[in-house]
C-alpha positions in Angstrom: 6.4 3.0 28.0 4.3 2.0 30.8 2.0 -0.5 28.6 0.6 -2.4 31.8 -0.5 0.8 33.7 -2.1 2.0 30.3 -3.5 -1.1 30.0 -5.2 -1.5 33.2 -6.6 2.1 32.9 -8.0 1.8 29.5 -10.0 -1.5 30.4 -11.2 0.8 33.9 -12.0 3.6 31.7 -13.9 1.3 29.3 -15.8 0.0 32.3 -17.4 3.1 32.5 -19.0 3.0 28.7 -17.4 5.9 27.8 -19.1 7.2 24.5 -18.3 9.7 21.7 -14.8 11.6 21.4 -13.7 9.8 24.5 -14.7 6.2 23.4 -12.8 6.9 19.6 -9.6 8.0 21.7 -10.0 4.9 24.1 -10.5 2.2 21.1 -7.4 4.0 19.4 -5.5 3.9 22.6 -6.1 0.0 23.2 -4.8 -0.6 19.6 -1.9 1.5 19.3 -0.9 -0.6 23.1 -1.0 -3.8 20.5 0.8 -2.0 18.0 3.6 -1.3 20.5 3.8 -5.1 21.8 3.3 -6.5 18.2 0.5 -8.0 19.0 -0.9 -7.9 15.0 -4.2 -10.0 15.9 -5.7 -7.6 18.5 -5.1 -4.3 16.8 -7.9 -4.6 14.6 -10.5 -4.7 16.9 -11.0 -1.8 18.0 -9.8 0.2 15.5 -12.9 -1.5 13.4 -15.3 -0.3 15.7 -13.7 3.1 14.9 -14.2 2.8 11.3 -17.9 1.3 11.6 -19.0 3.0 14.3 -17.5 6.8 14.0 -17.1 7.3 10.0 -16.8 10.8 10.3 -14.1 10.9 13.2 -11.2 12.7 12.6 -9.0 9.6 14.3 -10.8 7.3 11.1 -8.3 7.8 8.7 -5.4 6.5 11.3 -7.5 3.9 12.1 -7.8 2.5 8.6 -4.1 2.7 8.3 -3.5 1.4 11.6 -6.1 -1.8 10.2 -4.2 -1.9 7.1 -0.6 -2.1 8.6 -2.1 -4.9 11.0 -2.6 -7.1 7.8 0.5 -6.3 6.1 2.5 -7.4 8.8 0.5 -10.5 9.5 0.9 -11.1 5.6 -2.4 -10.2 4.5 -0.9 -8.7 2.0 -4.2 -8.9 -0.8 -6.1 -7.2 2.2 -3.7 -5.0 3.5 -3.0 -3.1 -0.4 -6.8 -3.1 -0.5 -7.6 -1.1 2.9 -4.4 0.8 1.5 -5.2 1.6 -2.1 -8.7 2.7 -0.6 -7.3 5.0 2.2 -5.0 6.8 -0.3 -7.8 7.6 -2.4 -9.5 8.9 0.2 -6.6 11.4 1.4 -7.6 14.8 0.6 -4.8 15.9 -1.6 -4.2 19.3 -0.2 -4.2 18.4 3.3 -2.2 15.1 3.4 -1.3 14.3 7.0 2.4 12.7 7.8 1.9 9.3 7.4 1.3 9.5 3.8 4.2 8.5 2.8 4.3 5.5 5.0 0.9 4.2 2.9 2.6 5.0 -0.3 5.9 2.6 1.0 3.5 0.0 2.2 2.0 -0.3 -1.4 5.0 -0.3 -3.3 6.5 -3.3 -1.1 3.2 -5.4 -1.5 3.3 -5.0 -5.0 6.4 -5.7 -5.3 6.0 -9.0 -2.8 3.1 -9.8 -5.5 5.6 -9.3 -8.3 4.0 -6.7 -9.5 7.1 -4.8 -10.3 6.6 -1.8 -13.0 3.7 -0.6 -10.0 5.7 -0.7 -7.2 8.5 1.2 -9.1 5.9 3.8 -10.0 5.1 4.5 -6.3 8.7 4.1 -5.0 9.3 7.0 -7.5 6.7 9.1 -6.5 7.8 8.6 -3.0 11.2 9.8 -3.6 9.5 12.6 -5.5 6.9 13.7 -3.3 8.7 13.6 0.1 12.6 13.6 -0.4 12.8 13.9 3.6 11.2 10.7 4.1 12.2 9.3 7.3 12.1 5.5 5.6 13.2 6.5 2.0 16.2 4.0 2.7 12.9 1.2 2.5 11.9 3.0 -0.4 15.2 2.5 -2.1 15.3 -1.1 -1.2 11.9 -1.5 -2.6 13.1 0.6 -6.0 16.3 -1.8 -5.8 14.5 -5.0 -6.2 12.3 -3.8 -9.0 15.4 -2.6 -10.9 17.5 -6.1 -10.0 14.2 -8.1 -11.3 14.2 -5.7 -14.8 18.0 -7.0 -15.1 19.0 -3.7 -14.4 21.8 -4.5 -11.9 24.1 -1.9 -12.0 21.0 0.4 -11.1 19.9 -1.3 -8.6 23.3 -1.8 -6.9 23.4 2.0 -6.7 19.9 1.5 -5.2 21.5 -0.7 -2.5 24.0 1.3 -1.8 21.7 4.6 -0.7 20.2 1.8 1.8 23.3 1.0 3.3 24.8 4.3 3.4 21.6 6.1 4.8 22.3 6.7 8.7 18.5 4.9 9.3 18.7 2.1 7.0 22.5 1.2 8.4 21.1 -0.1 11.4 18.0 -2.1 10.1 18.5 -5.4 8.9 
Protein backbone atom coordinates (compact mmCIF):
# COMPACT_ATOMS: atom_id res chain seq x y z
CA UNK A 1 0.00 0.00 0.00
CA UNK A 2 2.83 2.09 -0.56
CA UNK A 3 1.61 3.25 -4.33
CA UNK A 4 4.07 6.42 -4.40
CA UNK A 5 7.26 4.37 -3.42
CA UNK A 6 6.12 1.70 -6.06
CA UNK A 7 5.56 4.27 -8.35
CA UNK A 8 8.75 6.07 -8.18
CA UNK A 9 10.64 2.76 -8.48
CA UNK A 10 8.87 1.42 -11.41
CA UNK A 11 9.42 4.69 -13.53
CA UNK A 12 13.51 4.19 -12.17
CA UNK A 13 13.38 0.73 -13.08
CA UNK A 14 11.83 1.59 -16.47
CA UNK A 15 14.67 4.02 -16.92
CA UNK A 16 16.87 1.39 -17.23
CA UNK A 17 15.00 -0.35 -20.43
CA UNK A 18 14.50 -3.26 -18.82
CA UNK A 19 13.53 -6.03 -21.46
CA UNK A 20 11.90 -9.46 -21.45
CA UNK A 21 10.40 -11.26 -18.22
CA UNK A 22 11.43 -8.17 -16.28
CA UNK A 23 9.80 -5.56 -18.68
CA UNK A 24 6.23 -7.88 -18.75
CA UNK A 25 6.30 -7.78 -14.88
CA UNK A 26 7.18 -3.91 -14.85
CA UNK A 27 4.29 -2.96 -17.47
CA UNK A 28 1.95 -5.30 -15.32
CA UNK A 29 3.11 -3.66 -12.15
CA UNK A 30 2.44 0.06 -13.46
CA UNK A 31 -1.08 -0.99 -14.39
CA UNK A 32 -2.26 -2.98 -11.51
CA UNK A 33 -0.79 0.66 -9.41
CA UNK A 34 -3.81 2.25 -11.76
CA UNK A 35 -6.05 -0.43 -10.95
CA UNK A 36 -5.51 0.26 -7.23
CA UNK A 37 -6.08 4.16 -7.55
CA UNK A 38 -8.99 3.72 -10.08
CA UNK A 39 -7.33 5.33 -12.38
CA UNK A 40 -9.43 3.40 -15.56
CA UNK A 41 -7.64 5.60 -18.38
CA UNK A 42 -4.02 4.56 -17.65
CA UNK A 43 -4.42 0.94 -17.09
CA UNK A 44 -4.52 0.08 -20.53
CA UNK A 45 -1.36 1.23 -21.55
CA UNK A 46 0.77 -0.89 -20.57
CA UNK A 47 -0.96 -3.78 -20.28
CA UNK A 48 -1.38 -3.29 -24.33
CA UNK A 49 2.15 -3.37 -24.84
CA UNK A 50 1.87 -6.72 -23.00
CA UNK A 51 -0.58 -8.10 -25.25
CA UNK A 52 1.17 -6.81 -28.54
CA UNK A 53 4.48 -7.06 -27.62
CA UNK A 54 4.75 -10.50 -25.50
CA UNK A 55 1.77 -12.84 -26.94
CA UNK A 56 3.10 -15.76 -25.56
CA UNK A 57 3.74 -14.43 -21.92
CA UNK A 58 2.29 -16.21 -19.36
CA UNK A 59 1.19 -12.66 -17.58
CA UNK A 60 -0.98 -12.10 -21.26
CA UNK A 61 -4.00 -13.69 -20.30
CA UNK A 62 -4.22 -11.20 -16.91
CA UNK A 63 -3.39 -8.52 -19.05
CA UNK A 64 -6.29 -8.99 -21.40
CA UNK A 65 -8.59 -9.22 -18.52
CA UNK A 66 -7.04 -6.48 -16.72
CA UNK A 67 -7.72 -4.44 -20.45
CA UNK A 68 -11.09 -5.67 -20.49
CA UNK A 69 -12.15 -4.73 -16.79
CA UNK A 70 -10.58 -1.18 -17.63
CA UNK A 71 -13.44 -0.69 -20.29
CA UNK A 72 -16.19 -2.19 -18.33
CA UNK A 73 -15.71 0.15 -15.68
CA UNK A 74 -15.18 3.14 -17.80
CA UNK A 75 -18.59 1.88 -19.63
CA UNK A 76 -17.13 0.51 -22.60
CA UNK A 77 -19.24 -1.95 -22.22
CA UNK A 78 -19.51 -3.17 -26.35
CA UNK A 79 -15.55 -3.37 -25.98
CA UNK A 80 -15.17 -4.58 -22.66
CA UNK A 81 -17.77 -8.09 -23.53
CA UNK A 82 -15.64 -8.27 -26.75
CA UNK A 83 -11.95 -8.44 -25.09
CA UNK A 84 -14.08 -10.66 -22.63
CA UNK A 85 -15.98 -13.09 -24.85
CA UNK A 86 -12.54 -13.46 -26.65
CA UNK A 87 -10.39 -14.16 -23.43
CA UNK A 88 -12.83 -16.80 -22.34
CA UNK A 89 -12.53 -18.58 -25.40
CA UNK A 90 -9.12 -18.60 -25.16
CA UNK A 91 -8.98 -20.19 -21.49
CA UNK A 92 -7.71 -23.59 -21.69
CA UNK A 93 -10.54 -25.52 -20.21
CA UNK A 94 -8.63 -27.85 -18.01
CA UNK A 95 -6.38 -25.46 -16.54
CA UNK A 96 -8.66 -22.39 -15.82
CA UNK A 97 -6.83 -19.95 -13.53
CA UNK A 98 -8.99 -18.16 -10.51
CA UNK A 99 -10.26 -15.37 -12.12
CA UNK A 100 -12.48 -17.24 -14.31
CA UNK A 101 -15.23 -16.63 -12.72
CA UNK A 102 -14.77 -13.05 -12.43
CA UNK A 103 -14.81 -12.91 -16.65
CA UNK A 104 -17.82 -15.05 -16.59
CA UNK A 105 -19.73 -12.23 -13.91
CA UNK A 106 -18.39 -9.51 -16.03
CA UNK A 107 -20.33 -10.89 -19.12
CA UNK A 108 -23.40 -11.70 -17.60
CA UNK A 109 -23.78 -8.03 -16.16
CA UNK A 110 -22.95 -6.42 -19.68
CA UNK A 111 -25.39 -8.43 -21.17
CA UNK A 112 -27.69 -7.86 -19.01
CA UNK A 113 -26.81 -3.75 -19.02
CA UNK A 114 -27.42 -4.43 -22.98
CA UNK A 115 -30.74 -6.04 -22.12
CA UNK A 116 -29.72 -8.98 -23.26
CA UNK A 117 -31.38 -10.93 -20.63
CA UNK A 118 -31.96 -14.83 -21.54
CA UNK A 119 -27.72 -14.59 -22.12
CA UNK A 120 -26.84 -13.15 -19.10
CA UNK A 121 -29.07 -15.70 -17.24
CA UNK A 122 -27.31 -18.42 -19.07
CA UNK A 123 -23.90 -17.34 -17.67
CA UNK A 124 -25.10 -16.36 -14.21
CA UNK A 125 -26.17 -20.03 -14.10
CA UNK A 126 -23.19 -21.45 -15.15
CA UNK A 127 -21.46 -19.37 -12.59
CA UNK A 128 -23.47 -20.66 -9.77
CA UNK A 129 -22.77 -24.05 -11.34
CA UNK A 130 -19.25 -24.08 -12.09
CA UNK A 131 -17.88 -22.36 -8.91
CA UNK A 132 -20.45 -22.47 -6.02
CA UNK A 133 -17.55 -20.90 -3.76
CA UNK A 134 -17.44 -17.84 -5.77
CA UNK A 135 -16.24 -15.11 -3.73
CA UNK A 136 -18.74 -12.47 -5.75
CA UNK A 137 -21.75 -15.05 -6.32
CA UNK A 138 -23.87 -12.43 -4.22
CA UNK A 139 -23.16 -10.17 -7.81
CA UNK A 140 -24.04 -13.16 -9.55
CA UNK A 141 -27.29 -13.42 -7.84
CA UNK A 142 -28.00 -9.76 -8.35
CA UNK A 143 -27.31 -10.12 -11.93
CA UNK A 144 -29.71 -13.55 -12.07
CA UNK A 145 -32.26 -11.30 -9.99
CA UNK A 146 -32.70 -8.63 -12.59
CA UNK A 147 -33.04 -11.09 -15.48
CA UNK A 148 -35.75 -13.00 -13.49
CA UNK A 149 -37.60 -9.44 -12.30
CA UNK A 150 -37.39 -8.36 -16.29
CA UNK A 151 -39.07 -12.06 -17.26
CA UNK A 152 -41.91 -10.91 -14.74
CA UNK A 153 -40.77 -13.57 -12.60
CA UNK A 154 -40.82 -11.56 -9.26
CA UNK A 155 -41.29 -13.88 -6.69
CA UNK A 156 -37.98 -15.58 -8.12
CA UNK A 157 -36.12 -12.94 -8.27
CA UNK A 158 -37.05 -11.66 -4.83
CA UNK A 159 -35.53 -14.92 -3.54
CA UNK A 160 -32.65 -13.81 -5.78
CA UNK A 161 -32.42 -10.62 -3.78
CA UNK A 162 -32.52 -11.99 -0.78
CA UNK A 163 -29.22 -14.40 -1.20
CA UNK A 164 -27.58 -10.80 -2.03
CA UNK A 165 -28.54 -9.29 1.07
CA UNK A 166 -28.13 -12.18 3.21
CA UNK A 167 -24.57 -13.20 1.84
CA UNK A 168 -21.87 -11.91 4.54
CA UNK A 169 -19.91 -10.14 1.20
CA UNK A 170 -22.74 -8.70 -0.58
CA UNK A 171 -24.31 -7.18 2.96
CA UNK A 172 -21.75 -4.66 2.96
CA UNK A 173 -21.69 -3.62 -0.82
CA UNK A 174 -24.08 -1.22 -1.94
Amino acid sequence: NQAEQASQLLAALMQRQPQGDVLVHTLYLQSQLAVKAERWRDVASPLQKIVEQYPQHALRPLAEFWLAESDYRQRNFDLALQRLNLLAASLDKETRPAWVPLVMLRRAQILVQQKQYTEGREIAAQVVREYPQFEQLYEVDYVWGRTLAMAAEFDEARTAYQRVIQSPRGARTE
